[in-house]
N, CA, C and O atoms as a Tinker XYZ file with bonds, in Angstrom:
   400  protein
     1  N    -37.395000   76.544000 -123.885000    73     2
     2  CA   -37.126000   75.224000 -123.373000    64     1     3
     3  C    -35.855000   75.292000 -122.535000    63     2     4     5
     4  O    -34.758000   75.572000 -123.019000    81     3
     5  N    -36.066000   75.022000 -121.262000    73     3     6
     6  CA   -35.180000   74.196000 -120.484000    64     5     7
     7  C    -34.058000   73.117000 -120.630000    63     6     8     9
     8  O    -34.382000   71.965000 -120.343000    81     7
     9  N    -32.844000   73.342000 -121.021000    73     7    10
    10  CA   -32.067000   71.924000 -121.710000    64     9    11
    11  C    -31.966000   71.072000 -120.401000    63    10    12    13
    12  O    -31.907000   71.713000 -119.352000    81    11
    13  N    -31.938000   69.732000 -120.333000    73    11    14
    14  CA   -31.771000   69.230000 -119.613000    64    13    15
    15  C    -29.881000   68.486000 -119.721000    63    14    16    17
    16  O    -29.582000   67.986000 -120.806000    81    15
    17  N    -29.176000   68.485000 -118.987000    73    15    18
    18  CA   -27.995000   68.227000 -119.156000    64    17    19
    19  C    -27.435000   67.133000 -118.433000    63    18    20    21
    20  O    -27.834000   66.876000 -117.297000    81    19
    21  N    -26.475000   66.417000 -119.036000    73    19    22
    22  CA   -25.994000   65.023000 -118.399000    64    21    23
    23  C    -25.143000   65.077000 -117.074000    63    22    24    25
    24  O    -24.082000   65.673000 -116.889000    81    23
    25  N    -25.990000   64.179000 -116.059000    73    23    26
    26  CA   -25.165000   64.720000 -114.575000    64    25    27
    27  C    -23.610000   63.946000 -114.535000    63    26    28    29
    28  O    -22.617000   64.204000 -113.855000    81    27
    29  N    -23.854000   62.917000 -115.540000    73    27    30
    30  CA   -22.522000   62.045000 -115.190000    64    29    31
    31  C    -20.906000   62.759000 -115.894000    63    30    32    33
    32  O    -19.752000   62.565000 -115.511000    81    31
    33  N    -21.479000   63.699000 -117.146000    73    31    34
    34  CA   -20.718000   64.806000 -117.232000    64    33    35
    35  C    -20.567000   65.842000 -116.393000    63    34    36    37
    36  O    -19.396000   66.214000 -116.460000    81    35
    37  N    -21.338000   66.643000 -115.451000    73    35    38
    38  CA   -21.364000   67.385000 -114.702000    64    37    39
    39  C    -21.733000   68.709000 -115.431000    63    38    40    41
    40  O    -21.195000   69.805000 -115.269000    81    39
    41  N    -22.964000   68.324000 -116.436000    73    39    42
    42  CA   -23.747000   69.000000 -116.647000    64    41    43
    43  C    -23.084000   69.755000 -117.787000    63    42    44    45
    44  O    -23.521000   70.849000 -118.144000    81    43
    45  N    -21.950000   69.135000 -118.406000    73    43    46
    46  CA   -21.174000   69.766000 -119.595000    64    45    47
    47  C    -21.889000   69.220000 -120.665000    63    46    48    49
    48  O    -21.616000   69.852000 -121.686000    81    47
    49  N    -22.694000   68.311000 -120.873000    73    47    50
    50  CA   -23.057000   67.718000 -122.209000    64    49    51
    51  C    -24.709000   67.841000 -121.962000    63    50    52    53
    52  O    -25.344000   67.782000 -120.909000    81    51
    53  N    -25.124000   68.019000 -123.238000    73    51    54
    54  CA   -26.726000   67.518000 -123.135000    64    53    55
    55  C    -26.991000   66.395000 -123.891000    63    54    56    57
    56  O    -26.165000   65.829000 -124.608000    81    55
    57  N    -28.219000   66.049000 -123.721000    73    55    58
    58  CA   -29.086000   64.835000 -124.233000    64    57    59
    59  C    -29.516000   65.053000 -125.635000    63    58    60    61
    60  O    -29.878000   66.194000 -125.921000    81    59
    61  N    -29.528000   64.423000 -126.269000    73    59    62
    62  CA   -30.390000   64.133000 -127.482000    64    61    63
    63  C    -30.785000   62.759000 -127.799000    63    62    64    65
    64  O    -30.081000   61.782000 -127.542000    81    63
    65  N    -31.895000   62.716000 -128.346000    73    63    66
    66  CA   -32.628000   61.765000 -128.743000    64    65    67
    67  C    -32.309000   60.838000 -129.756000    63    66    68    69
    68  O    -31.688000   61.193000 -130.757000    81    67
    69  N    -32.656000   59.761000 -129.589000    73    67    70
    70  CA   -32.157000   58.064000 -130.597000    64    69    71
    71  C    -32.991000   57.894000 -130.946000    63    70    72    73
    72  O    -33.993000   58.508000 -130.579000    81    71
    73  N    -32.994000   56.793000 -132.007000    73    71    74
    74  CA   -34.169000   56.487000 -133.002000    64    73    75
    75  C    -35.032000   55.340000 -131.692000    63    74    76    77
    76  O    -36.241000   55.107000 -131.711000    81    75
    77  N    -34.205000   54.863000 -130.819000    73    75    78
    78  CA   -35.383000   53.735000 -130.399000    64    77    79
    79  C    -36.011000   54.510000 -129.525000    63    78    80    81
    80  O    -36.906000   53.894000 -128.948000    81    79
    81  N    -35.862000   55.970000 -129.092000    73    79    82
    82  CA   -36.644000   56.900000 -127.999000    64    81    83
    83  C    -35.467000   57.143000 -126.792000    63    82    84    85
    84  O    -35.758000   57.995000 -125.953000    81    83
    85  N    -34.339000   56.549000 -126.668000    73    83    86
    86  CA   -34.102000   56.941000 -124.927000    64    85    87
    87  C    -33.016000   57.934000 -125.469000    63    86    88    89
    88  O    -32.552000   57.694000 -126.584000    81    87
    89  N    -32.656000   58.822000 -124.906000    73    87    90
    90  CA   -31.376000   59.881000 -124.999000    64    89    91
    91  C    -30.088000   59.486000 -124.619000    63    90    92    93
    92  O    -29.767000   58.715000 -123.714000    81    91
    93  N    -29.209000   60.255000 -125.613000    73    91    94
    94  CA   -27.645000   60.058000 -125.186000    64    93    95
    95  C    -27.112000   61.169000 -125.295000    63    94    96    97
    96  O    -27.527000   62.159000 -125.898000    81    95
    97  N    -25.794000   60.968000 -124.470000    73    95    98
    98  CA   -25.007000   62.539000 -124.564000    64    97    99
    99  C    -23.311000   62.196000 -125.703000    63    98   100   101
   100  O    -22.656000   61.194000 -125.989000    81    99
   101  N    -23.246000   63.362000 -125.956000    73    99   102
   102  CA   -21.532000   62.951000 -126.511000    64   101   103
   103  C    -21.063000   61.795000 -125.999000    63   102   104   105
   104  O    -20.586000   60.916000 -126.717000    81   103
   105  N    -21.154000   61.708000 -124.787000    73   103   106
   106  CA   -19.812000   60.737000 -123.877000    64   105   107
   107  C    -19.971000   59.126000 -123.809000    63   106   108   109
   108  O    -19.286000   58.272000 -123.245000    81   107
   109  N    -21.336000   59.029000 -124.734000    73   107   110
   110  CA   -22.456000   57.870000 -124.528000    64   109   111
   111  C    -23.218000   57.500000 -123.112000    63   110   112   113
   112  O    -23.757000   56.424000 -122.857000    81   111
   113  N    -23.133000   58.620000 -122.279000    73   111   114
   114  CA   -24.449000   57.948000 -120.951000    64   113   115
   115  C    -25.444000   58.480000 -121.684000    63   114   116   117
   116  O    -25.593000   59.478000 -122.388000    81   115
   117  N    -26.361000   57.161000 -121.190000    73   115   118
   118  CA   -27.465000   56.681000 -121.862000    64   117   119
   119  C    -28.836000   57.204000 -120.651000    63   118   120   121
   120  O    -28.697000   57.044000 -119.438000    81   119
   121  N    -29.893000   57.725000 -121.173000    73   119   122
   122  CA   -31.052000   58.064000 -120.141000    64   121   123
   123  C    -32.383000   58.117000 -120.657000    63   122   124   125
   124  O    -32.904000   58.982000 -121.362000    81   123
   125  N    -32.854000   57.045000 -120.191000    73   123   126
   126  CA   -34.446000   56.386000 -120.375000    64   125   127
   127  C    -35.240000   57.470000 -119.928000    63   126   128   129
   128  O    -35.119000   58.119000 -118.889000    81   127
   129  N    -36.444000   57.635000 -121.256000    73   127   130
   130  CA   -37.541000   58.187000 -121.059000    64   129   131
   131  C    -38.200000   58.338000 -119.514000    63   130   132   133
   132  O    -38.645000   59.269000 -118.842000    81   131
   133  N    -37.986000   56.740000 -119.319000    73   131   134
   134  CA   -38.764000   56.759000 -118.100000    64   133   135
   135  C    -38.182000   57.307000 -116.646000    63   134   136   137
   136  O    -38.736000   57.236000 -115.549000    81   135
   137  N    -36.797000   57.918000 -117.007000    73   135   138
   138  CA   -35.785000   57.900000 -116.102000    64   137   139
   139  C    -35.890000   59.508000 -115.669000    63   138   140   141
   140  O    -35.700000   59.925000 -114.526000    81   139
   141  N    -36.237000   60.323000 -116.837000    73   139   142
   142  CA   -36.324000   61.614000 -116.435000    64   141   143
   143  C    -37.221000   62.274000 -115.687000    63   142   144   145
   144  O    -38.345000   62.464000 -116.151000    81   143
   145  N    -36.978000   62.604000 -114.771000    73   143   146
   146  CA   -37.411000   63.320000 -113.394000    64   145   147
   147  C    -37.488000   64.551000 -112.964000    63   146   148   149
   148  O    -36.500000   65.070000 -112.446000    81   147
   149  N    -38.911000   65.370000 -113.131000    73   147   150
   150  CA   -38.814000   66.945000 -113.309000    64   149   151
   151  C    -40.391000   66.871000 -112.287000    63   150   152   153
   152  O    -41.379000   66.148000 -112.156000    81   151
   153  N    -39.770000   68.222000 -111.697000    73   151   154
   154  CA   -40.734000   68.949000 -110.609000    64   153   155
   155  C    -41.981000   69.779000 -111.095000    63   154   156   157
   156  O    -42.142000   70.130000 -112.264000    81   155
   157  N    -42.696000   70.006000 -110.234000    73   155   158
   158  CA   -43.942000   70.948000 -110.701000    64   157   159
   159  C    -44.759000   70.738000 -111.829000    63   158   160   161
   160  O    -45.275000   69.641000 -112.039000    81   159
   161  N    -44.919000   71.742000 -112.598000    73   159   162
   162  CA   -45.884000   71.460000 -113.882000    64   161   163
   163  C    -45.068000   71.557000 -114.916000    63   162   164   165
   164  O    -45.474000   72.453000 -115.656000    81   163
   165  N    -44.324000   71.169000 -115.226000    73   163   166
   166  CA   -43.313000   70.663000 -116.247000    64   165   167
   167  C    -42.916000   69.227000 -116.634000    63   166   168   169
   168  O    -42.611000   68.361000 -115.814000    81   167
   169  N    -42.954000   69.053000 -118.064000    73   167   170
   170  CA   -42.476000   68.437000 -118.732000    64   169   171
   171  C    -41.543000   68.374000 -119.619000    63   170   172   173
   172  O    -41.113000   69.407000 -120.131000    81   171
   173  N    -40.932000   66.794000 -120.051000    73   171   174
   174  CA   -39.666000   66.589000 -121.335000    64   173   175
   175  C    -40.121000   66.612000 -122.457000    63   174   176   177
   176  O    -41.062000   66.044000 -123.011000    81   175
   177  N    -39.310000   67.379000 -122.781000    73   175   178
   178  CA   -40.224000   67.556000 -124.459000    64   177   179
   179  C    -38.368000   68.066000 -125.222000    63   178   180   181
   180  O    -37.469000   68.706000 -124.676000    81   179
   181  N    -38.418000   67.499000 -126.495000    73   179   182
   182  CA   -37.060000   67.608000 -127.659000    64   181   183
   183  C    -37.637000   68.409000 -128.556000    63   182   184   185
   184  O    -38.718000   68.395000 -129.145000    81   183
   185  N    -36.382000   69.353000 -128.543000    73   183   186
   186  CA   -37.009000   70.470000 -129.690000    64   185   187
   187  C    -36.505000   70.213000 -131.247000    63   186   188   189
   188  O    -35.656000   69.325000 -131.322000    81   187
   189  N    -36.760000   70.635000 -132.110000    73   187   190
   190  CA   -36.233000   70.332000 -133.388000    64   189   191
   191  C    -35.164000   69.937000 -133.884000    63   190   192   193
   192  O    -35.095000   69.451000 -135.013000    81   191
   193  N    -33.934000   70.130000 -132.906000    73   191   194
   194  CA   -32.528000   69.729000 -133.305000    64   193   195
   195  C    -32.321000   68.397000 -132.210000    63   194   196   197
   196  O    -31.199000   67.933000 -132.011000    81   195
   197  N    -33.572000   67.842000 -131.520000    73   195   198
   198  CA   -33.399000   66.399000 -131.074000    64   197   199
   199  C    -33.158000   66.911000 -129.380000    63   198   200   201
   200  O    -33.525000   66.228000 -128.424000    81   199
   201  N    -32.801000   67.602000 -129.320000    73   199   202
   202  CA   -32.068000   68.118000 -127.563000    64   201   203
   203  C    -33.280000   68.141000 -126.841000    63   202   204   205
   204  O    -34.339000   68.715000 -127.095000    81   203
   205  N    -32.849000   67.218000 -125.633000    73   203   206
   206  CA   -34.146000   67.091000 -124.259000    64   205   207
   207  C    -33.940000   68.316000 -123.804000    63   206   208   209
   208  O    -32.881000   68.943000 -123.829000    81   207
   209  N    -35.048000   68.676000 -123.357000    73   207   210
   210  CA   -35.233000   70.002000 -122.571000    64   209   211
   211  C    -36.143000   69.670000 -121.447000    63   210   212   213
   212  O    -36.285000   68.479000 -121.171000    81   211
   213  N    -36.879000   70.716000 -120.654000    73   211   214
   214  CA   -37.960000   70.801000 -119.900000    64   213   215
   215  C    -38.874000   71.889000 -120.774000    63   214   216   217
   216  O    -38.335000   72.803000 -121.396000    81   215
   217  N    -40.361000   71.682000 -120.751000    73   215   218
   218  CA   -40.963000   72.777000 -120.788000    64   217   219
   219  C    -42.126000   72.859000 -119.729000    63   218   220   221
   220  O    -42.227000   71.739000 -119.228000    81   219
   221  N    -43.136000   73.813000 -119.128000    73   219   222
   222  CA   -44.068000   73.994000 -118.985000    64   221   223
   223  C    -45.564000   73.221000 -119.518000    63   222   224   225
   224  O    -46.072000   73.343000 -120.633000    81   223
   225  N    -45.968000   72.579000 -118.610000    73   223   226
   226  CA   -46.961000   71.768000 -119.513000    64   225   227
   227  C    -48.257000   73.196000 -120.042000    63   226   228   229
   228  O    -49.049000   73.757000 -119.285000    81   227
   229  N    -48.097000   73.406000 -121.305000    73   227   230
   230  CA   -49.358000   74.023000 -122.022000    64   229   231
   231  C    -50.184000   74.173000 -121.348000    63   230   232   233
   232  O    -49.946000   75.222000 -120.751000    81   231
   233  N    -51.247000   73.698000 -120.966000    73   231   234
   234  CA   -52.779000   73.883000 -120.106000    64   233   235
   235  C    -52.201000   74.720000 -119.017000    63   234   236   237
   236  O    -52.871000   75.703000 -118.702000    81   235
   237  N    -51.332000   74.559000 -118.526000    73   235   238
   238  CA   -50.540000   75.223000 -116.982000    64   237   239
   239  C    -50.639000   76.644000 -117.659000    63   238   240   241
   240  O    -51.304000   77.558000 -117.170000    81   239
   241  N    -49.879000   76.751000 -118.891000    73   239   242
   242  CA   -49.535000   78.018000 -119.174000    64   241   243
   243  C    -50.677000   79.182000 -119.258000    63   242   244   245
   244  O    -50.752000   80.388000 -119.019000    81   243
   245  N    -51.631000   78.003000 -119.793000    73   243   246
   246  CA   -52.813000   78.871000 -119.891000    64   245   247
   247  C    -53.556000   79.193000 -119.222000    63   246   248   249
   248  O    -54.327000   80.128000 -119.438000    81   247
   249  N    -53.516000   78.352000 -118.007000    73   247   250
   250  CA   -54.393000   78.545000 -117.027000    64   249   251
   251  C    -53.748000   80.486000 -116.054000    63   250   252   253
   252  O    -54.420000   81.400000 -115.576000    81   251
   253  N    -51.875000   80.240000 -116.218000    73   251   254
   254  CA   -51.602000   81.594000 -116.172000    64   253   255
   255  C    -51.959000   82.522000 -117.023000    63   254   256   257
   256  O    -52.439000   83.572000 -116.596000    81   255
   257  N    -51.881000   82.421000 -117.639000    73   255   258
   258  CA   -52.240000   83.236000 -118.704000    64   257   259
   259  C    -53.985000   84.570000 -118.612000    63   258   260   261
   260  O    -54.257000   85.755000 -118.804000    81   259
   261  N    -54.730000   83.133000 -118.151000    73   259   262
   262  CA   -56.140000   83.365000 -118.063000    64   261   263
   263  C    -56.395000   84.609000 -116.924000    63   262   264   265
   264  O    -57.059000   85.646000 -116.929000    81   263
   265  N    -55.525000   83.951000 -115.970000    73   263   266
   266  CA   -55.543000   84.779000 -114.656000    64   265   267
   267  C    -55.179000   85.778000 -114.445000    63   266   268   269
   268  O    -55.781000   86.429000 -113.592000    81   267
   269  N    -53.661000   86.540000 -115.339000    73   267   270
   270  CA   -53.219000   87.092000 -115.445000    64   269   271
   271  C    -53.451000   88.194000 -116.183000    63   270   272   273
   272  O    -52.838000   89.228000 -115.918000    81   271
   273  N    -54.317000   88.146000 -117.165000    73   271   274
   274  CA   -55.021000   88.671000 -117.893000    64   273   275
   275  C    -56.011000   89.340000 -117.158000    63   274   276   277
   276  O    -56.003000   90.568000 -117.072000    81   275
   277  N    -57.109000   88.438000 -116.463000    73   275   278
   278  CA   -57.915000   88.927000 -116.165000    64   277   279
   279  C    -57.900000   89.944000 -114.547000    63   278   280   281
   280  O    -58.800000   90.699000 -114.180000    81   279
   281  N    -56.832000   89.704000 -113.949000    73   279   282
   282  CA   -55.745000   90.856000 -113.167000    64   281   283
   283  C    -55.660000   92.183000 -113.242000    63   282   284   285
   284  O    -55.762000   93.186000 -112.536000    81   283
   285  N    -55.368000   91.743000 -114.691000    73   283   286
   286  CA   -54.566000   93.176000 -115.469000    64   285   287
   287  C    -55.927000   93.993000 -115.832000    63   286   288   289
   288  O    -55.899000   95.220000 -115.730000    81   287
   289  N    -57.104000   93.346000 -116.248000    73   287   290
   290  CA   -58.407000   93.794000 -116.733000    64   289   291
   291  C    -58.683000   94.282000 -115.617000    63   290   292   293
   292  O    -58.841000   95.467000 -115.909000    81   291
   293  N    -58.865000   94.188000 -114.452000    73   291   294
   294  CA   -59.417000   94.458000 -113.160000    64   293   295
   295  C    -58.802000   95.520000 -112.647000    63   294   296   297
   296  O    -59.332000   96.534000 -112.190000    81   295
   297  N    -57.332000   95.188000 -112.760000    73   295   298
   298  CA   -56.132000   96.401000 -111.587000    64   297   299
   299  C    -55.696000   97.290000 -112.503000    63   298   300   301
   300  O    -55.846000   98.486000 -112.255000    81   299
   301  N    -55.027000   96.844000 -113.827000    73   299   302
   302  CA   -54.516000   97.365000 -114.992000    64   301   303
   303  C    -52.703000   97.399000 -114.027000    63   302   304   305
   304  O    -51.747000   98.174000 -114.046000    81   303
   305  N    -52.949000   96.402000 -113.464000    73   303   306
   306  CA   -51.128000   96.194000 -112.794000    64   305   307
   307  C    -50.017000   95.573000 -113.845000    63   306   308   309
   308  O    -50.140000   94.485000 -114.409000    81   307
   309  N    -49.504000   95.994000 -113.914000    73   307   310
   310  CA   -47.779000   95.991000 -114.831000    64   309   311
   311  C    -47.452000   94.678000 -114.293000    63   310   312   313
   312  O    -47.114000   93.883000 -115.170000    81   311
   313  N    -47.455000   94.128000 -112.859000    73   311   314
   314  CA   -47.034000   92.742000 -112.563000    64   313   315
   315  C    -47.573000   91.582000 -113.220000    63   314   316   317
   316  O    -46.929000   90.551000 -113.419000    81   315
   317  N    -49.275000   91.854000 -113.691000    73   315   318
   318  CA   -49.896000   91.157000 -114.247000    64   317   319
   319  C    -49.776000   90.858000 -115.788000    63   318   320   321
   320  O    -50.127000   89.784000 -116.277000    81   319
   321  N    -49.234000   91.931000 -116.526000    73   319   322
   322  CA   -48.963000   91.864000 -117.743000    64   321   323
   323  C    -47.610000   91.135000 -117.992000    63   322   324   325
   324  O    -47.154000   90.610000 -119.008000    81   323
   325  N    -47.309000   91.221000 -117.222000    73   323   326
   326  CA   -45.450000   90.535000 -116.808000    64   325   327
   327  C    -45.448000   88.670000 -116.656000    63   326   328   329
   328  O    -44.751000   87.774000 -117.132000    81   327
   329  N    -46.655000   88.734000 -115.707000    73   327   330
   330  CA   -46.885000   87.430000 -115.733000    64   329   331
   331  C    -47.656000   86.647000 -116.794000    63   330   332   333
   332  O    -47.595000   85.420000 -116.872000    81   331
   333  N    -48.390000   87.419000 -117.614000    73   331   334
   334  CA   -48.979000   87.195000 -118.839000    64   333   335
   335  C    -47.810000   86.586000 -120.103000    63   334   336   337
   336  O    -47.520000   85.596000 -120.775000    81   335
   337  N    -47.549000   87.582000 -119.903000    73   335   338
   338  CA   -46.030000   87.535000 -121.234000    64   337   339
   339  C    -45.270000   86.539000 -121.172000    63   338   340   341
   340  O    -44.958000   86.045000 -122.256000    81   339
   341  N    -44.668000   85.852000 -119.803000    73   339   342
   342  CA   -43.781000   85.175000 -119.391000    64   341   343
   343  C    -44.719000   83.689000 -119.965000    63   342   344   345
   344  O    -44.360000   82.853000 -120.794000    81   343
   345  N    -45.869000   83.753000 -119.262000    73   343   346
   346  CA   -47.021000   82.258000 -119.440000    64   345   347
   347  C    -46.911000   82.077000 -121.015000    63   346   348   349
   348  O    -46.432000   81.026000 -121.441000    81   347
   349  N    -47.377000   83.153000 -121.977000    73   347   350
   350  CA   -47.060000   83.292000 -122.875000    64   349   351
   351  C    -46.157000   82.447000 -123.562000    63   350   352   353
   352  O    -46.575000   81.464000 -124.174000    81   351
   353  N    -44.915000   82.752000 -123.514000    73   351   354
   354  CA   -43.769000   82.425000 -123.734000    64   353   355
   355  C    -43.505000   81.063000 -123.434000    63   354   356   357
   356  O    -43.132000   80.315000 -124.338000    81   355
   357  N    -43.705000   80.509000 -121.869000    73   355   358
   358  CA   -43.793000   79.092000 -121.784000    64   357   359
   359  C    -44.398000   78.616000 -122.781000    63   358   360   361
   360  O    -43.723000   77.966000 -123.580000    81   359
   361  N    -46.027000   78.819000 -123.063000    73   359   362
   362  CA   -46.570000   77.909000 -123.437000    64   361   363
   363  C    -45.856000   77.719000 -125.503000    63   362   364   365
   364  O    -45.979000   76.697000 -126.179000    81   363
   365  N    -45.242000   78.937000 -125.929000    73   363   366
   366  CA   -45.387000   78.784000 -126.838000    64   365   367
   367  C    -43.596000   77.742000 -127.389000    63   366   368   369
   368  O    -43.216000   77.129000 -128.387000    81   367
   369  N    -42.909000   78.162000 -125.751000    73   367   370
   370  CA   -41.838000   76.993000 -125.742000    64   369   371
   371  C    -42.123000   75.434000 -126.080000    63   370   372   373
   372  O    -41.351000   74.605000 -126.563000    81   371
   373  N    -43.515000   75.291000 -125.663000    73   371   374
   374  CA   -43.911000   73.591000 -125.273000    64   373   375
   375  C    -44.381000   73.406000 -126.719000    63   374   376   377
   376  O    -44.211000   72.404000 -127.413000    81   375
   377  N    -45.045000   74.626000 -127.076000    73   375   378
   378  CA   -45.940000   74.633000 -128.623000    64   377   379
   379  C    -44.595000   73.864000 -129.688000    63   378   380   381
   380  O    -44.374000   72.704000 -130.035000    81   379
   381  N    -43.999000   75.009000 -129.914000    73   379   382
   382  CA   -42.984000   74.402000 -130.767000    64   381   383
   383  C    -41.871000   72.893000 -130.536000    63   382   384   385
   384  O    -41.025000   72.413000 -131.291000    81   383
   385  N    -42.349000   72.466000 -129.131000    73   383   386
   386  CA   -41.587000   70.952000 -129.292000    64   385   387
   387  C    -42.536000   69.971000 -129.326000    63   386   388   389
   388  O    -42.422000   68.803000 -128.954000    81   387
   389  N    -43.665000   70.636000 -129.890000    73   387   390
   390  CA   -44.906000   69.668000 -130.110000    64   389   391
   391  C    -45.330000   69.281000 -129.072000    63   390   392   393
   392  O    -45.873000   68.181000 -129.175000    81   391
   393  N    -45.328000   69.842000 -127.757000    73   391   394
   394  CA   -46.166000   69.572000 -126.415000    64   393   395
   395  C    -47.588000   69.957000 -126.418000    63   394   396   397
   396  O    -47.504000   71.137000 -126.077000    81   395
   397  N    -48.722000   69.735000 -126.570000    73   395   398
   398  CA   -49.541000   70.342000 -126.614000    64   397   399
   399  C    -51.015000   69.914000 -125.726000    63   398   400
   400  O    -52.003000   70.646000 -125.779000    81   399
């Protein structure tokens, strides 16, 4: 997971999660669910100790995964096993913050 960090600190503090859902940092800036803003195939997802992160949305991972695999079956290329491992790894980042 990706931490996501508070810009109004300048990226010295991170987010964690409140009981009513929106995140706060040490300093108290406050940042709505709906407020967080991430590129590509990624998503916000809080890992066990409450801290916003980014992860990889799951299905994405797998869809690398699939491809990458089947690469490696074909070429038997080292780049492909590389990219396997890595998809891997995303997806099992998202797994454990209950992204699924």
């Amino acid at each position: 997971m990706n931490v996501i960090t508070c810009a109004p600190c300048d990226g010295a503090e991170t987010y964690r999660v409140r009981a009513d859902g929106w995140f706060v940092c040490p300093a108290g800036h406050e940042l709505a669910p709906a407020d967080v803003d991430l590129d590509g195939m990624t998503t916000w997802a809080v890992d066990a100790t409450g801290t916003l992160g980014s992860v990889v949305y799951p299905a994405y991972s797998l869809e690398l995964i699939a491809e990458a695999l089947d690469d490696l079956a074909e070429s038997g290329n080292r780049s492909a096993h590389d990219a396997a491992y890595s998809a891997c790894l995303d997806y099992v980042a998202a797994y454990r913050c209950g992204v699924a």
